[in-house]
N, C-alpha and C positions, 0 to 999 in steps of 0.2 A: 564621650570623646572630647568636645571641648572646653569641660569642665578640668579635665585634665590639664589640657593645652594653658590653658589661664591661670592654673593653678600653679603651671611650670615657670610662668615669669616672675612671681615670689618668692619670697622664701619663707619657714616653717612663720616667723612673726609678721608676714605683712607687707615684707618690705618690697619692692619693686626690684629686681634684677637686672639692672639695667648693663648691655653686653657694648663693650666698644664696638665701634661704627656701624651698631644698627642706628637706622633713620625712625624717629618718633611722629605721629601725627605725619609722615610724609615728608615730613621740612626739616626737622632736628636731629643733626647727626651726632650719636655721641662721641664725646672725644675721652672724656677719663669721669671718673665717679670722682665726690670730693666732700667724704664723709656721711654721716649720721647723725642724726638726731630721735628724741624720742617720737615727733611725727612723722619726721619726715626722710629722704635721702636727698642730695644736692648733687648734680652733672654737670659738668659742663660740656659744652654743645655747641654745633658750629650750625649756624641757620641755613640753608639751602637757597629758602627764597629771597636771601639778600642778595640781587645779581651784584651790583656794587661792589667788589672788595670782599671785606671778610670777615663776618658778623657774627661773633663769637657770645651766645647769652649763657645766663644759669638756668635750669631748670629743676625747681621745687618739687618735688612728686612725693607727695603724700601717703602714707600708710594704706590698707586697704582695711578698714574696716570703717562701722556708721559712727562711731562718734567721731572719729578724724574727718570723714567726709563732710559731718555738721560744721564742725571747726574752722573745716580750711574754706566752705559757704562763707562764713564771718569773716575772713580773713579777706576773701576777695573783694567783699563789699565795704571792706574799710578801705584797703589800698585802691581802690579805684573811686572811690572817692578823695581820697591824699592826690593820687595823680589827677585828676578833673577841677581839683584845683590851684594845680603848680602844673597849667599847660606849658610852660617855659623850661621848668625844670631848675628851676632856683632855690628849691628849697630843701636840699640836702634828705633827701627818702628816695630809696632803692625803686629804679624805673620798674614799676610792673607793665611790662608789655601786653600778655593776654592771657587767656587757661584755656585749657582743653581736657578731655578725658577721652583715655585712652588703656585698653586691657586691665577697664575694672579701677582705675587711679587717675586721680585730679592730678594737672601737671600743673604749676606756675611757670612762667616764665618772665625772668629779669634780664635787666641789664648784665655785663657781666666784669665784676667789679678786682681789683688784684689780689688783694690779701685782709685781713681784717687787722684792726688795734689791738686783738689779744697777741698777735702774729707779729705784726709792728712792735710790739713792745718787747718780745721773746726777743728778736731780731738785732732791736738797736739801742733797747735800753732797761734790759733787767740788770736792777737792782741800781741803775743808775737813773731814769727816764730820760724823757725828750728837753730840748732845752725849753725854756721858759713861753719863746715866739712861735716854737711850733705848736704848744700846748695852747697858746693863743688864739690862732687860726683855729686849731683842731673844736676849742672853745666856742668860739664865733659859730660854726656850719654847725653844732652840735643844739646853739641854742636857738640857730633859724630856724632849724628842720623842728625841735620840738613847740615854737610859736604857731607852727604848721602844723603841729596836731592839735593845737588846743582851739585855732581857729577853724578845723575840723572835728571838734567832740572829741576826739582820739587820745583816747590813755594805752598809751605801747605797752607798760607793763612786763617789759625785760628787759629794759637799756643795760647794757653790759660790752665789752671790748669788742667780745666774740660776736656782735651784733651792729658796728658798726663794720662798717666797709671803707678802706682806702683805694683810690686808683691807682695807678702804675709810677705815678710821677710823686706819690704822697704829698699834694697836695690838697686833694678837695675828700670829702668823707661825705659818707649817704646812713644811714639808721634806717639796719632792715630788719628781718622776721620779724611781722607782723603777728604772728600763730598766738599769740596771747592778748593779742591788743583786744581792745573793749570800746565800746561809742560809751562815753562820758554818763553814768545814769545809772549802768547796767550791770553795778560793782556790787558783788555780795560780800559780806566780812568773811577773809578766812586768812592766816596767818601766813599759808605759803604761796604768796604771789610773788612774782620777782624772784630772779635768781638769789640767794642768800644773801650773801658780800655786798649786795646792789639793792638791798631789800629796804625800804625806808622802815623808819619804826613805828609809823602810822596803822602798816599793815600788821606789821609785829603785836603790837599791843591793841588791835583791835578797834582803832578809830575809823570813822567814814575816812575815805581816799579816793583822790583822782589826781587832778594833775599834775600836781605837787610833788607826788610819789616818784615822778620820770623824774622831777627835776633832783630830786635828791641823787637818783640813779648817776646821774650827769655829773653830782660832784663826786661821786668817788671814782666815775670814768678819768675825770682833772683832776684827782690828786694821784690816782696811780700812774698817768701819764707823765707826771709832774717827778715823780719819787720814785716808780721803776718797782712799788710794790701796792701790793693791796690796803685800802683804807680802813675797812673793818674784819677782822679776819674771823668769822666767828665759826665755832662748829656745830652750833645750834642758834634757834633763836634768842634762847638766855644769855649767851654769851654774848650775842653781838649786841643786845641792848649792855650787857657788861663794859664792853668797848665803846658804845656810844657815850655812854654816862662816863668816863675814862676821859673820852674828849671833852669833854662837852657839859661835862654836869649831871645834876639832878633834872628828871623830867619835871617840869611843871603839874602841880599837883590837878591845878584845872584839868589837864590831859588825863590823869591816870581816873579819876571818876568816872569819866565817862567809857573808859577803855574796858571792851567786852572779854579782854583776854590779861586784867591786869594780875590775877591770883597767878596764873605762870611765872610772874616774873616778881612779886611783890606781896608781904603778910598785911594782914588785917589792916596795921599801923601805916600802909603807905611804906614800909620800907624797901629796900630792892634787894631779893636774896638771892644770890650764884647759887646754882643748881653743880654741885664738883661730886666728883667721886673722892668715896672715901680711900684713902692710901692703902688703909688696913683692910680694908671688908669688900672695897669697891661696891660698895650700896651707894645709891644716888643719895647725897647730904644736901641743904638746903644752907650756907653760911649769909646772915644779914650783912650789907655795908651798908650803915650808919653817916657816914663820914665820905660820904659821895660829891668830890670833887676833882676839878678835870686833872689830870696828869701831868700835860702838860701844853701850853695854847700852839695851837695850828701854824701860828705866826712864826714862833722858833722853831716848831718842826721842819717847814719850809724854809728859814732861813737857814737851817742847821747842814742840810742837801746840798750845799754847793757854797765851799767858801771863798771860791774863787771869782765871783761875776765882779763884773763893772757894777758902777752906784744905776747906770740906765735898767740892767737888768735885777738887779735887787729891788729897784723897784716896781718893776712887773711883778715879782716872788711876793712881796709883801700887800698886792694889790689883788693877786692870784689868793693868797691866805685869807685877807679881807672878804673877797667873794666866795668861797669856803666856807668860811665860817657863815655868813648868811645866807646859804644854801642850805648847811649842816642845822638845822633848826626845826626842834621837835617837834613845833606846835604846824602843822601845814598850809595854817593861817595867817601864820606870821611868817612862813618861809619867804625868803624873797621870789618877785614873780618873775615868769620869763623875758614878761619886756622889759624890766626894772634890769634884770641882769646885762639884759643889750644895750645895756644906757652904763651899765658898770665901769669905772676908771680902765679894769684890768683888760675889758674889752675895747673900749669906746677910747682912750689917749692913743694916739698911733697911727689910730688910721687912718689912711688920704683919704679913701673911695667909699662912698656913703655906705649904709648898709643897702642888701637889697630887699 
């Protein structure tokens, strides 16, 4: 009988069922469901026991099975170590308030935030982006919040649009789902970590990786923000090192030696060969480019998006490219670091009020 009952708040994969205005753990009432993921589903929910007013959180509920339940253990011991040390809440990562389990399922619960920058950008600036000052700001909270992983061990390991949070007023942003983050150490080589588009080519090609990797993430969060489109559009990972070297150049030959996954992407010779389909046969073809140089430099791309600014904001766009392009850098050694980038012209000319 109650094997039943338990089984009835699922559904055939896992997922929790979650019905409007049933009350969760006693306290959380739901108010509408707001999506899927492959762990997880997302509610939101209005608190009960906030007598105060009207305390509206998210709540994370996890798949039911043992390896999501291991998962989302990690997860919770990364975020509450993020929150134990930003008791103030300055540092731009999603409040996790506390967990519970409840009919068989880990619940999180956050803060509850408006919309995300995939959302933002659909909204007010596809194909065109945000102006240069918001992309600025947005910049700023992006590379607080990630100093704040790195002085916590923490490699997030999916920075993407979809994964930042804006508030109501689109001003301030938090960097949330943690479900992939890692404590700094505990990274094994495999090619698909990070959403693709967001993917550094660290992972790509099989080099050790940690922090580095978000921070690459971050630039092409600032240049889609920037440009109203995506930075590397790849549909594998051949392609998107095709796109990288496009920008960017040849990889550093020091890099590819040591890279556990360079025959994917490169013969004998060190060359870099596109994996296409053939037009005629459609059999996977292997073409070398020889002759791997960038396209065309970031500086005129970004200049090229807006010919109508003032010389003040042209040069924020040219200080914005500046910082791109030493984001954009394959070796993850040489990338610029997080605090380097907070000390950057693009962030650091403008502002009155210190960092915090």
């Amino acid at each position: 009988m109650t094997a039943g009952l338990s089984d009835n708040w699922d559904d055939a994969e896992g997922y929790y069922r979650a019905r409007m205005g049933e009350v969760l753990d006693g306290r959380y009432q739901v108010m509408e469901s707001h999506g899927r993921g492959v762990f997880s589903t997302v509610v939101k929910a209005k608190d009960l026991a906030q007598k105060a007013g009207y305390s509206e959180v998210a709540l994370k509920v996890i798949r039911a099975n043992e390896t999501m339940y291991k998962a989302a253990q990690l997860e919770i011991t990364v975020l509450k170590k993020l929150m134990d040390a930003d008791p103030e809440n300055k540092r731009h990562c999603v409040r996790f308030l506390r967990s519970f389990e409840f009919r068989d399922h880990v619940f999180m619960v956050f803060e509850s935030m408006h919309m995300n920058l995939r959302e933002v950008i659909k909204k007010y600036g596809r194909d065109v982006g945000l102006n240069v000052h918001g992309v600025r700001s947005f910049a700023t909270q992006m590379l607080i919040a990630l100093r704040h992983l790195k002085n916590c061990g923490v490699v997030h390991a999916d920075i993407k649009p979809d994964n930042i949070l804006v508030n109501k007023s689109h001003n301030v942003i938090k960097i949330c789902d943690f479900g992939s983050a890692m404590f700094d150490g505990d990274n094994e080589i495999t090619p698909y970590l990070q959403s693709r588009f967001y993917r550094a080519p660290e992972v790509i090609l099989g080099l050790p990786y940690s922090h580095p990797m978000d921070l690459w993430s971050i630039g092409c969060c600032l240049y889609e923000l920037y440009m109203g489109k995506i930075a590397f559009q790849g549909r594998s990972n051949n392609e998107m090192m095709k796109k990288f070297i496009e920008a960017k150049g040849p990889v550093p030959r020091k890099l590819l030696r040591r890279a556990a996954f360079r025959d994917n992407h490169y013969n004998h010779e060190g060359v870099f060969s596109v994996v296409e389909d053939d037009p005629v046969t459609r059999q996977a073809i292997r073409r070398l480019i020889r002759d791997a140089k960038p396209v065309k430099e970031l500086s005129a791309v970004l200049a090229a998006h807006d010919k109508n600014l003032g010389e003040a904001e042209r040069r924020k766009v040219s200080q914005l490219a500046d910082l791109l392009d030493k984001i954009f850098t394959f070796d993850p050694e040489k990338r610029i670091t997080v605090t380097h980038a907070l000390t950057h012209p693009f962030i650091k000319e403008g502002i009155a009020a210190p960092l915090p």
